[in-house]
C-alpha positions, 0 to 999 in steps of 0.5 A: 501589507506583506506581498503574497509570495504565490503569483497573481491568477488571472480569473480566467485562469482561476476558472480554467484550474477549477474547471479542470480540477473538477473534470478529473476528480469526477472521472477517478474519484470512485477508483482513486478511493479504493487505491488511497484506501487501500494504499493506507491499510497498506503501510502496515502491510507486514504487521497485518500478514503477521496478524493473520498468522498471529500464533506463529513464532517470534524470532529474535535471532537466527544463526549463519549455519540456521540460514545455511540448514534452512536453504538445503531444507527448502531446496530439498522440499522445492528441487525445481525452485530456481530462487530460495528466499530467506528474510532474517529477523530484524531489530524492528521485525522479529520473524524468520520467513523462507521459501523457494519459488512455490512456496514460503514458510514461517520458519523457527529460530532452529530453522524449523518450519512452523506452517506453511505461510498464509496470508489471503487477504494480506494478498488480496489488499496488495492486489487492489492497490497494485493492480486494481485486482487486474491482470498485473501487467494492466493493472499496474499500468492504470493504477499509475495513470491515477497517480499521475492524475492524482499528481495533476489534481493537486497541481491543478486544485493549488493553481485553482486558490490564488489566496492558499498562504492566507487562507492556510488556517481558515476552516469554517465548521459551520454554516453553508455546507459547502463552504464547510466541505470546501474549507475542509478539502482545501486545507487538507489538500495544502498541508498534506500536498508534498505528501500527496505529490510524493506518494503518488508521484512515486506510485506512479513511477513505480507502475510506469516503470515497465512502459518507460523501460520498454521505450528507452530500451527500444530508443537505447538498447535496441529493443532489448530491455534485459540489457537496459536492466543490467545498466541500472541495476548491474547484470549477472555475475556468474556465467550459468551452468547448470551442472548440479553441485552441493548447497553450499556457502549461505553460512560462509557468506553471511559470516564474511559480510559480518566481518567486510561490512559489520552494520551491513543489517541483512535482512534478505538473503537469496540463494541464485540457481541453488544446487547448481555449480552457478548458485550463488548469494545475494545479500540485501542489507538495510540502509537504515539512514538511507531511503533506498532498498538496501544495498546488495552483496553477492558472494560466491559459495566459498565467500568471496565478495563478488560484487556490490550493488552501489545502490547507495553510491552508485549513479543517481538514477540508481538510486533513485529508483532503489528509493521509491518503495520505501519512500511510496510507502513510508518503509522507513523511520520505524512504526512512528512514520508509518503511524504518520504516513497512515494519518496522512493517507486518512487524510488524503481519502478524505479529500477525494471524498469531500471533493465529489461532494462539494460539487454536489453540493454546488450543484444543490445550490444551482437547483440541479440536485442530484439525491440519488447520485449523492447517495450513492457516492456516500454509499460507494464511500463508507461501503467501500470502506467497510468491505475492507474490515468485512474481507478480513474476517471472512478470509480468516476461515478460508475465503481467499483469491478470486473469492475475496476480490468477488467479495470485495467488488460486489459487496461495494457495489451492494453498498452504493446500490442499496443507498442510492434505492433506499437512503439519503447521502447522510442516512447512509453515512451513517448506516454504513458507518456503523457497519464499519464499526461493527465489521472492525469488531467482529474481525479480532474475534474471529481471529480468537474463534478461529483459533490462531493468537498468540498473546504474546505476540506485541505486533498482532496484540497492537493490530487488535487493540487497534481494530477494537477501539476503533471500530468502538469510536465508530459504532458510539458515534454512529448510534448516537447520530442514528435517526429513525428516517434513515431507511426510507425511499428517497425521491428520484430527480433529475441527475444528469451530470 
């Protein structure tokens, strides 16, 4: 027999590992949840924030001297703005979107603004999986501590199974339930793992970022973090003067970076301190065989190349963190990756799901069972889950900000507390499913009451199919798993934990 290539686990070890998996997953599960969920949707973030706006423009090209009329016309509508922000259309991304610093537009290939741009709950899905809908600087901090915790229960959930290589392919469908849940949480959790680890290790970099600077800075750099800034990311380039001096140069600029870097791919262009004698424009352009951001060009108003990011060739730290958004959230090999992070990410909330019910599950079979507390895990699930379709539609007709984070919180909490009252975990499986897929239905046709689709639009045409059918698998196999037990009092034992 070939020699197994994983180490040997004492069972002491074995039972510390499980013991420690089973600790954390109980703590975060509820949370982690809606960050995974949430973190999925997100992968198709600009698709959706188009779908909301389906009848907006599609816009293949956009000229130098569009960019240049459509900078001095944001200046002119936002004169205090200190930034104006300009994303060109891409290969993969037909759309121009422009803005200053209290505002963004979607904006014609003439340079003509279409409306102004809105997307409430494109902004409130960034909110939960940034933040947690928190205050940022909080928010951001705790998502990253589940990242790290995601990245330890991984570690901890491998150490935990000592035969993983030969039981890569064992699944049991049938028989005990808890054999089944733990085959399928097992199996999920080894094939997605370099996914998981990477996803949440970058999450978790990204959200710790400002605590790691401020105490590098303060061991480094005395304290002063702008200066730590400039050491990664260079530092300005033009003195500040805020003399006030004529828009100038966007067109100029982009017209020499066509000629010193000809497949540079701009795709976003910021005009610093525009309408003053300091203004200046930095180019960002898409490294299309690279997981960095993109690289950076600033040019001065009369184009010349000031400087260059070297986010590409510059050091390794550099680099690495210009690559962790991309690589966080699958920004990159086009629509076919995203399609493969958003299935891994599926999969990746399933395993945190079928976690908390395999310890359920155990404590079934020790005689400690827990109905109420079961219900409720299923109802937070699929509740949670649902809200995120039931969102959409509601802030298609105006619902947005704190109103939709309401809506979201309570209506979950709705959910989980109605199952644990009046259902079993299976019967609210079931229930709450079949409002999934019913909530999925409906948001597509309240985009088409609300008025606002453009049917040649191939992105936002894609987003519905995809709402339609699969909210149609979901209400088809709900109904045909329904029972009529399935709201009924259930009874109330013991649950401690």
């Amino acid at each position: 027999m070939a020699k197994s290539l994983w180490p040997k686990s004492s069972s002491e070890r074995v039972d510390s590992a499980l013991s420690a998996h089973s600790v954390m997953g109980l703590v975060i599960s509820a949370l982690l949840f809606v960050i995974c969920v949430s973190g999925t949707i997100a992968v198709f973030e600009d698709e959706l924030e188009w779908w909301e706006q389906a009848g907006t423009p599609t816009v293949q090209e956009v000229s130098p001297a569009v960019m240049q009329a459509t900078a001095a016309d944001i200046l002119k509508r936002d004169p205090e703005t200190t930034h104006i922000y300009m994303y060109p259309p891409r290969d993969n991304w037909p759309r121009f979107v422009a803005g200053g610093d209290n505002g963004m537009f979607v904006m014609s290939e003439t340079g003509e603004i279409a409306s102004t741009l809105e997307a409430p709950w494109n902004d409130f899905l960034i909110e939960l999986h940034y933040y947690l809908t928190l205050p940022h600087s909080l928010g951001i901090i705790i998502v990253a501590i589940f990242g790290v915790m995601l990245v330890s229960m991984a570690i901890s959930g491998l150490l935990a199974h000592p035969r993983i290589f030969r039981d890569a392919f064992r699944f049991r469908r049938t028989g005990q339930a808890r054999l089944a849940q733990a085959d399928l949480h097992n199996r999920l959790s080894v094939w997605t793992a370099p996914f998981l680890i990477a996803v949440a290790g970058t999450g978790a970099m990204i959200g710790l970022f400002g605590v790691v600077a401020f105490v590098f800075a303060q061991t480094n750099y005395g304290g002063d973090t702008k200066q730590l800034s400039e050491a990664i990311f260079g530092g300005e380039v033009i003195e500040a003067d805020a003399t006030p001096a004529p828009l100038t140069g966007v067109d100029t600029a982009l017209i020499h970076l066509d000629r010193d870097v000809p497949d540079a791919n701009a795709f976003i262009v910021i005009v610093h301190e525009p309408g003053t004698k300091s203004q200046h424009i930095q180019i960002y352009g898409d490294e299309t065989d690279r997981l960095i951001y993109g690289e950076t060009y600033t040019y001065s108003t009369d184009g010349e190349l000031l400087a260059t990011g070297h986010n590409s060739d510059g050091p390794v730290g550099q680099q690495i963190a210009m690559s962790m958004y991309r690589l966080h959230f699958g920004d990159f090999g086009g629509a076919v990756m995203k399609s493969i992070y958003f299935i891994l990410g599926i999969m990746l909330c399933i395993i945190i799901a079928s976690g908390l019910n395999i310890y359920f599950l155990k404590r079934r079979e020790k005689g400690r069972a827990a109905p109420r507390l079961e219900a409720m895990w299923s109802g937070w699930v699929w509740g949670s889950v649902a809200m995120f379709p039931i969102t959409l539609s509601v802030s298609l007709f105006g619902v947005s900000g704190a109103w939709l984070i309401a809506l979201y919180w309570l209506g979950s909490v709705a959910f989980a507390g109605a199952a644990t009252v009046w259902m079993s975990a299976a019967s609210a499986g079931r229930a709450f499913r079949m409002v999934f897929g019913v909530a999925l239905l409906l948001a597509p046709l309240m985009q088409l009451i609300e008025g606002d689709v453009n049917w040649s639009n191939a992105y936002a045409m894609v987003i519905s199919i995809g709402l339609l059918v699969t909210g149609a698998a979901f209400v088809a196999r709900a109904i045909s798993t329904l029972r009529p037990t399935d709201i009924q009092p259930v009874p109330s034992p013991d649950v401690r934990l």
